[in-house]
Short mmCIF file of the C-alpha atoms (twelve columns), coordinates in Angstrom:
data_MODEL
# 
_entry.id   MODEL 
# 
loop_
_atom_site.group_PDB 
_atom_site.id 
_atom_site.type_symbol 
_atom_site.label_atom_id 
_atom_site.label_alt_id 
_atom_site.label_comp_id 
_atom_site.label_asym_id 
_atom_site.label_seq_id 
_atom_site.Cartn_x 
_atom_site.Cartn_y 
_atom_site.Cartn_z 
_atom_site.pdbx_PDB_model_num 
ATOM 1   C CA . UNK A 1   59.060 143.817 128.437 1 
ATOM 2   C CA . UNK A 2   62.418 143.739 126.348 1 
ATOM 3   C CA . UNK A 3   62.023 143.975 122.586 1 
ATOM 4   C CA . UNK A 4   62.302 141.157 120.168 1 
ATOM 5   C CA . UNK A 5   63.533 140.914 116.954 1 
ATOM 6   C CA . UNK A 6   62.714 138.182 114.637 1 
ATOM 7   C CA . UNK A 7   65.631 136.990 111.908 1 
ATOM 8   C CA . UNK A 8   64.302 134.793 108.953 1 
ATOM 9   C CA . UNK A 9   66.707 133.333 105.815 1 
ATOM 10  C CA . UNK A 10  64.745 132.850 102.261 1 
ATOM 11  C CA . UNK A 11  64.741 131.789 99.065  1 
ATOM 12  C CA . UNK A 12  61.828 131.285 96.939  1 
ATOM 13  C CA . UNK A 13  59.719 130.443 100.025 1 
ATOM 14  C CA . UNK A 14  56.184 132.339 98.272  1 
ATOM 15  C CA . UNK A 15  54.397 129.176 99.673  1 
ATOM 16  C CA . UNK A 16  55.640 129.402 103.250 1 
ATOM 17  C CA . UNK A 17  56.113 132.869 104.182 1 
ATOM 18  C CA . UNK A 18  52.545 134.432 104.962 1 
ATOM 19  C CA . UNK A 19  51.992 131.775 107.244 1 
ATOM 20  C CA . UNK A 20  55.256 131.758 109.210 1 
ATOM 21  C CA . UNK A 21  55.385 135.866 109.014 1 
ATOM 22  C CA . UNK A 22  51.669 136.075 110.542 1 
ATOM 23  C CA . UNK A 23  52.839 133.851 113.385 1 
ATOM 24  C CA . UNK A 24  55.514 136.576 114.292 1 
ATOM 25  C CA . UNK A 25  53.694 139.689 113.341 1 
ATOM 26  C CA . UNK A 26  53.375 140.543 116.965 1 
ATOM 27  C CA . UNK A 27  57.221 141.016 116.975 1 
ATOM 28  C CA . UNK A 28  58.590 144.509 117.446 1 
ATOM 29  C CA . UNK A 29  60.920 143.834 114.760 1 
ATOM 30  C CA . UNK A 30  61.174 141.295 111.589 1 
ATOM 31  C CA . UNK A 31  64.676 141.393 109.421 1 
ATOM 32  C CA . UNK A 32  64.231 139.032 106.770 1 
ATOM 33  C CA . UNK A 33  67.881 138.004 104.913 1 
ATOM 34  C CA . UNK A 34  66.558 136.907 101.145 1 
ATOM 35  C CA . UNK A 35  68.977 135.153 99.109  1 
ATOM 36  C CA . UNK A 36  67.856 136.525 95.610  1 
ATOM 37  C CA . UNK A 37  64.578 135.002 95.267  1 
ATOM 38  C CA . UNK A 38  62.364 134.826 91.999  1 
ATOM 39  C CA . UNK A 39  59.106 134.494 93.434  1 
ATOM 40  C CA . UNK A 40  56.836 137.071 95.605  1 
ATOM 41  C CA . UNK A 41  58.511 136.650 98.479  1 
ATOM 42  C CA . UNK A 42  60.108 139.718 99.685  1 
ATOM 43  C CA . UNK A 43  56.467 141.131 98.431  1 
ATOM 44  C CA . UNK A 44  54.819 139.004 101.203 1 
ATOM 45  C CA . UNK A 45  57.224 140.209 103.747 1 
ATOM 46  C CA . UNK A 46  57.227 143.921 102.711 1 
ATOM 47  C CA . UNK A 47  53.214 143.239 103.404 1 
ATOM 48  C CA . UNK A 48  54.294 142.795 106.759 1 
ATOM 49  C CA . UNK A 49  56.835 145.683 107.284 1 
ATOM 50  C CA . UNK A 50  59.790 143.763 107.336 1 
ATOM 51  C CA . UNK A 51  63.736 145.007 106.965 1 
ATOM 52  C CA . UNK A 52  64.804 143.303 103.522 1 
ATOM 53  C CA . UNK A 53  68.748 142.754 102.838 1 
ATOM 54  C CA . UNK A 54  70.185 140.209 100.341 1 
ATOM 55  C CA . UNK A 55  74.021 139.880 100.960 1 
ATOM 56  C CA . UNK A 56  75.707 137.699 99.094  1 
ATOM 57  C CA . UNK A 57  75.371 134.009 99.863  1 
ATOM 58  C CA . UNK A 58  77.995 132.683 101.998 1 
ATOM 59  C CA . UNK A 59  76.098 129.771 103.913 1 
ATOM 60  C CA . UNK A 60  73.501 129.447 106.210 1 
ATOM 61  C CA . UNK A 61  75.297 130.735 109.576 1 
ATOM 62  C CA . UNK A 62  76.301 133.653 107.650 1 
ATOM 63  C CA . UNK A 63  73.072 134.592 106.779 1 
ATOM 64  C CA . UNK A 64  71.638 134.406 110.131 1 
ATOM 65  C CA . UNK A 65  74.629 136.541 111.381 1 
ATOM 66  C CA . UNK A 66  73.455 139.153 109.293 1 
ATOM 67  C CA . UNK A 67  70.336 139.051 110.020 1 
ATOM 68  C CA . UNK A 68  71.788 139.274 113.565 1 
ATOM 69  C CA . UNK A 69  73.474 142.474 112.924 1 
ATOM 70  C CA . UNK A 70  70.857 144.004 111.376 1 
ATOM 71  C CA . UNK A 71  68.853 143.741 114.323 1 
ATOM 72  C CA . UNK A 72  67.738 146.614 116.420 1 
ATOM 73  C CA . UNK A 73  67.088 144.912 119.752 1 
ATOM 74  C CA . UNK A 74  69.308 142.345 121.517 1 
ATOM 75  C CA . UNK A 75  66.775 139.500 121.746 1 
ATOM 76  C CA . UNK A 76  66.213 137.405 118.888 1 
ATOM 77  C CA . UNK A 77  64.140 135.243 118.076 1 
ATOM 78  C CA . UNK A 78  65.236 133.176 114.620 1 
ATOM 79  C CA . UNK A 79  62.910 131.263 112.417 1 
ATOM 80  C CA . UNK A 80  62.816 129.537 109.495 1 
ATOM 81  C CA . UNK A 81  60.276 130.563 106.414 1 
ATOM 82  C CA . UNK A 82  58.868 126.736 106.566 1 
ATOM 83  C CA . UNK A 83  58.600 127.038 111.020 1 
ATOM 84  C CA . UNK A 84  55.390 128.635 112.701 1 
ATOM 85  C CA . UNK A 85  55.109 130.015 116.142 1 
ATOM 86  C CA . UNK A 86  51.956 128.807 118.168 1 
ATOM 87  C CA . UNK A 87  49.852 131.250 120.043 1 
ATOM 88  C CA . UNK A 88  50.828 129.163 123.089 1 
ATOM 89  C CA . UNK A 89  55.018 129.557 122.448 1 
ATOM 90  C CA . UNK A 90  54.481 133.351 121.617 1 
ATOM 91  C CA . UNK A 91  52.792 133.698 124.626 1 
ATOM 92  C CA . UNK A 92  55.666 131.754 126.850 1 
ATOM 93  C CA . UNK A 93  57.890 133.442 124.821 1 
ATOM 94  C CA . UNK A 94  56.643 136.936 126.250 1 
ATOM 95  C CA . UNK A 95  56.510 135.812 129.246 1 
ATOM 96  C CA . UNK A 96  60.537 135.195 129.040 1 
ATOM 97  C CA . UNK A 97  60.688 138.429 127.934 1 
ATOM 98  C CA . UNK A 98  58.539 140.211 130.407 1 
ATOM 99  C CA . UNK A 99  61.020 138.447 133.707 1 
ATOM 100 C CA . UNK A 100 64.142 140.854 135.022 1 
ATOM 101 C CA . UNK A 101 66.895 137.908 134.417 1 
ATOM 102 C CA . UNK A 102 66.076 136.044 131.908 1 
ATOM 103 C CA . UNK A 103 68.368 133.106 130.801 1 
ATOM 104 C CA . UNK A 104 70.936 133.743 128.025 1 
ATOM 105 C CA . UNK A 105 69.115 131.490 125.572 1 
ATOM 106 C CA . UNK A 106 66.616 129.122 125.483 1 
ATOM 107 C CA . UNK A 107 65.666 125.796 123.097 1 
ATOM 108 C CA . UNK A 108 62.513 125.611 121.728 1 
ATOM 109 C CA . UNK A 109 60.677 122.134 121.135 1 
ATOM 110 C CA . UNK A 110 60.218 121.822 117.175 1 
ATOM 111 C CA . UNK A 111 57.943 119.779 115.795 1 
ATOM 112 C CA . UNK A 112 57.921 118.379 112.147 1 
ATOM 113 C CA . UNK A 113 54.801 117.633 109.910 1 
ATOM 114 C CA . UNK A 114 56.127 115.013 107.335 1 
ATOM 115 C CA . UNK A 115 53.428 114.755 104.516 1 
ATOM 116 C CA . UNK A 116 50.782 115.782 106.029 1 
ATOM 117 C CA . UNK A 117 51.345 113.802 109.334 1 
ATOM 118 C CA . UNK A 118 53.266 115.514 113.191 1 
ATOM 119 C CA . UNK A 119 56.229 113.021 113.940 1 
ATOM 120 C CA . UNK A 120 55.558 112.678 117.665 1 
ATOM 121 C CA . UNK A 121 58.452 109.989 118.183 1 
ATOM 122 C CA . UNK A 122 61.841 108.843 117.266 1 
ATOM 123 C CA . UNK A 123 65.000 111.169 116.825 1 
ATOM 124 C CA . UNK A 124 62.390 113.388 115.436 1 
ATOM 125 C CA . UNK A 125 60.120 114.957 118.076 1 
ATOM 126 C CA . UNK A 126 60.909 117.130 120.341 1 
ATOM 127 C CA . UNK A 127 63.563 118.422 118.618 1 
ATOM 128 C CA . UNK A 128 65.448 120.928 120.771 1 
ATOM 129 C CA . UNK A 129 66.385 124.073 118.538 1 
ATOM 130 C CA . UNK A 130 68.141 126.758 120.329 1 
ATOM 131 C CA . UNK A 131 66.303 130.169 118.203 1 
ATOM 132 C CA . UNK A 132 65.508 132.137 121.277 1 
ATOM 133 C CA . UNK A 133 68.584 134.115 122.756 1 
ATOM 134 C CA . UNK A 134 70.266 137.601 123.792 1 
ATOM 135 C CA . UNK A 135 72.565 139.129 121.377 1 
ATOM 136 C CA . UNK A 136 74.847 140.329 123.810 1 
ATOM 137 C CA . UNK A 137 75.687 136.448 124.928 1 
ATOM 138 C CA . UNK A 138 75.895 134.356 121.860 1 
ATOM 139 C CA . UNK A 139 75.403 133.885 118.041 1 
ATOM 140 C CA . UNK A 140 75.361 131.912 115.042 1 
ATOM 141 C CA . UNK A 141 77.897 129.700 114.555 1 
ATOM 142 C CA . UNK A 142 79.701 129.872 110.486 1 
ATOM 143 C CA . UNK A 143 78.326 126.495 109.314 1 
ATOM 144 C CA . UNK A 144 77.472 126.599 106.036 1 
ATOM 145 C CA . UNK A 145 74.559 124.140 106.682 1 
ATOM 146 C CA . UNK A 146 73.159 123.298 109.569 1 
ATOM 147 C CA . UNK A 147 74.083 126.342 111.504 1 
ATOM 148 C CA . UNK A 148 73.440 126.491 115.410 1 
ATOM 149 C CA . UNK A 149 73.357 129.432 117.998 1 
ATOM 150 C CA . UNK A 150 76.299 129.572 120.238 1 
ATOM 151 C CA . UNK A 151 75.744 130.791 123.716 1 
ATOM 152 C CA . UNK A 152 78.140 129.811 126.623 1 
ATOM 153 C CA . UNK A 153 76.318 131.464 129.411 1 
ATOM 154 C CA . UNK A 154 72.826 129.741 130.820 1 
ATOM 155 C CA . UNK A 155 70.164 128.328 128.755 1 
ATOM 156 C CA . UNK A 156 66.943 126.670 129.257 1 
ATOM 157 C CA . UNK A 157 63.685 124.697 127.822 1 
ATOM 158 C CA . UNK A 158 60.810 126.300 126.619 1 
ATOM 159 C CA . UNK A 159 57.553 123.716 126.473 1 
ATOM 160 C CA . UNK A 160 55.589 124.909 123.573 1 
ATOM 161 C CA . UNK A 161 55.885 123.381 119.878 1 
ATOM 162 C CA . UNK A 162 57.085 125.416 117.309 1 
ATOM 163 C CA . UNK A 163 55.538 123.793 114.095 1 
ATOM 164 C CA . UNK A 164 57.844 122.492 110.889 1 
ATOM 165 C CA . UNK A 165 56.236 122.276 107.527 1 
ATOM 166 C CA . UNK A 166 59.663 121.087 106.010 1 
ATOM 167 C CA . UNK A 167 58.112 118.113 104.379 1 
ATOM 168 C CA . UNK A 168 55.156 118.462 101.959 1 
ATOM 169 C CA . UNK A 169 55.811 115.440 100.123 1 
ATOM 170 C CA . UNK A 170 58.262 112.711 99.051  1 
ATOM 171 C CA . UNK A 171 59.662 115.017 96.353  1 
ATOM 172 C CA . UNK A 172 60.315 118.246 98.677  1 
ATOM 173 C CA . UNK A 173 61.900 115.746 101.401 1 
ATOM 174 C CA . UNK A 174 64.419 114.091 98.479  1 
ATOM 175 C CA . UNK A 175 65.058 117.821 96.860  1 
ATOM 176 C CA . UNK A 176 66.561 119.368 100.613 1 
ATOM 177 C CA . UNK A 177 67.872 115.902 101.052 1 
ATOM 178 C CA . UNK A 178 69.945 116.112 97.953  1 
ATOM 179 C CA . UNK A 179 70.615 119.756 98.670  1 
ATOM 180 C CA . UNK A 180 71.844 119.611 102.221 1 
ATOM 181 C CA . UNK A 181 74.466 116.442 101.481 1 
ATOM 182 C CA . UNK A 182 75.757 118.811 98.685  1 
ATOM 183 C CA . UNK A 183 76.257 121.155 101.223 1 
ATOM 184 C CA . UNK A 184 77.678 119.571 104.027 1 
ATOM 185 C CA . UNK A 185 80.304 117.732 101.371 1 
ATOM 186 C CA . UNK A 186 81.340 121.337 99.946  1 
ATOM 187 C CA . UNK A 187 81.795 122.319 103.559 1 
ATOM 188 C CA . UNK A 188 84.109 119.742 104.500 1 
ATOM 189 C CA . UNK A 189 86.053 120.313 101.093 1 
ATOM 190 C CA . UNK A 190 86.844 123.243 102.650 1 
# 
């Protein structure tokens, strides 16, 4: 079976972490990329043996490049700290590994709890998310928000959910709101 490394970006994400880090602990390899946080996060993760780096912050495709390059093993596998990997993707997810040619990249079906409740409809669900792919064939892309993997070679579907805790509550949902239009203006300042 061909080795997988997992890449996760953080800030301040004490509340999220254990639970998306236990959903990848069967991984042969976990860098995290930690943007300077202030809570016990990269104490969580050094719980669970992972590579710590901060660089300095120069977006979000940035930071999952070098995660990237601080990988030891060609597939990747790239998460967010608020995502979770089901027992039944992890397992389809080894099974990709475990075949002799295995696509370049594949999209994994993400699905978002919104206070409390799974958004099974609308623009929302499945929501395709390329975060499985070789190395070798592709990458992150140098958005500063809403960064995407890049792979020009063959791709395909995976079936199993991976799950989104993105939205606790109103507040949370307004805060990255607010955040990611700052973002995305700044970016196209640029």
């Amino acid at each position: 079976m061909k080795k997988l490394s997992v890449v996760i970006i953080t800030k301040n994400e004490e509340k999220n972490i254990r639970r998306c880090l236990d959903s990848v602990s069967w991984a042969d390899e976990i860098v995290l990329i930690d943007s300077q946080s202030e809570d016990n996060t990269r104490a969580i993760a050094e719980e669970f043996g992972a590579k710590i780096y901060s660089p300095e912050w120069k977006g979000y495709g940035h930071a999952k490049q070098e995660g990237v390059k601080h990988c030891s093993h060609n597939w990747i596998l790239s998460i967010d700290a608020d995502e979770v990997i089901t027992e039944e993707l992890k397992s389809e997810i080894q099974l990709v590994l475990s075949v002799e040619n295995p696509k370049d990249g594949y999209l994994i079906p993400r699905k978002t709890n919104f206070m409390g409740r799974w958004i099974n409809h609308s623009n929302w669900y499945p929501d395709f998310v390329l975060r499985l792919f070789n190395k070798e064939k592709g990458g992150f892309n140098d958005n500063y928000v809403h960064e995407a993997v890049e792979i020009d070679g063959p791709k395909d579907y995976l079936n199993h959910d991976m799950l989104h805790y993105s939205y606790p509550d109103l507040g949370e949902y307004f805060r990255k709101f607010n955040s990611y239009t700052t973002m995305g203006a700044e970016e196209l300042a640029r």
